[in-house]
N, C-alpha and C positions, 0 to 999 in steps of 0.2 A: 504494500500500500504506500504510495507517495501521498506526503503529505501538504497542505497549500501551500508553507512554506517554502517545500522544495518547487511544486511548479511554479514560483512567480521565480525563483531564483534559476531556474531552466529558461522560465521565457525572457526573462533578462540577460543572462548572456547568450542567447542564440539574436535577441533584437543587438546586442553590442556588435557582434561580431559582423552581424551582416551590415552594419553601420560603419565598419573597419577596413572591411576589404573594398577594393580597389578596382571599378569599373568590370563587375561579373557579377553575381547572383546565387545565394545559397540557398539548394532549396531542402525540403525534405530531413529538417536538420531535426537530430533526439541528443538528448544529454542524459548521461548514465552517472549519475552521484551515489559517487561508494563510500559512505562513512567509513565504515573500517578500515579503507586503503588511504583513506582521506585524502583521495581524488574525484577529479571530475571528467569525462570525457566527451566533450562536443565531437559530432558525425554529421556532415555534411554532403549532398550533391552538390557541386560548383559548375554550374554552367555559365559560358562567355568564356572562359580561359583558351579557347582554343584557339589556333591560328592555322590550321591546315588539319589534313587528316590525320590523328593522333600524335599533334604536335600542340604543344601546351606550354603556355606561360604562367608562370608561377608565379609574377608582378604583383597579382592581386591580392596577396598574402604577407609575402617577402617588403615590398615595398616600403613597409612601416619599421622596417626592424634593419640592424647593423649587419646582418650577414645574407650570404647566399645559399646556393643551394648545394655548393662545396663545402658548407659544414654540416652537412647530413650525412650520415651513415649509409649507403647506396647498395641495396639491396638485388635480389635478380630482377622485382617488380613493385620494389618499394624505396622509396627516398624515405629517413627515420634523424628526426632531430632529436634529441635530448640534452637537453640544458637550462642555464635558466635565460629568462625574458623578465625584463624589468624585478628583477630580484626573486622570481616563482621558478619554481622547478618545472620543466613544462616539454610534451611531449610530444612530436608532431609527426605524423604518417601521413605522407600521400600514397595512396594503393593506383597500381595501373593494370592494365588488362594483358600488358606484353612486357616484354625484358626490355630495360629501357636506358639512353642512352643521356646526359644535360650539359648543360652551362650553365654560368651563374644562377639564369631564374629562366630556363629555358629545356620541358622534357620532349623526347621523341621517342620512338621503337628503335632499338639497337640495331 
């Protein structure tokens, strides 16, 4: 059972976030609060990032923050940041449908 609590604190960072990014569109977003882990995990659809066929900028994200997408840990079909962001420990996956190839704030298919 979630409690009011937690959903106005759901529907408040998914209204931030979509407030944050950077000419594209979240849709379809759920937030999973784990007391015991004492995390939280925003899940998003992003649509607009793309710029050709399975070619994607990552601007929309990146943009607001000091690094790129060379500080992510580069997986066969995942980019995985881990660190912090304005003092939070904080976690970020982009998931892709193929093995994938970047630049700074730029993915494709390998």
């Amino acid at each position: 059972m979630i409690s009011k609590n937690e959903n106005e604190i759901s529907s408040q960072l998914i209204e931030n976030f979509k407030e944050e990014i950077i000419g594209v569109t979240a849709e379809n977003c759920r937030v999973d609060l784990n007391q015991s882990r004492k995390s939280t995990v925003l899940k998003c659809d992003i649509k607009g990032a793309s710029y050709g066929t399975n070619k994607y900028n990552m601007h929309f994200l990146l943009g607001n923050w000091s690094f790129d997408l060379y500080q992510f840990e580069e997986h066969e079909k995942e980019l995985i940041y881990d660190g912090k962001i304005d003092g939070v420990q904080t976690k970020i996956v982009f998931e892709f449908p193929y093995e994938l190839s970047h630049c700074h704030e730029h993915v494709w298919p390998a």
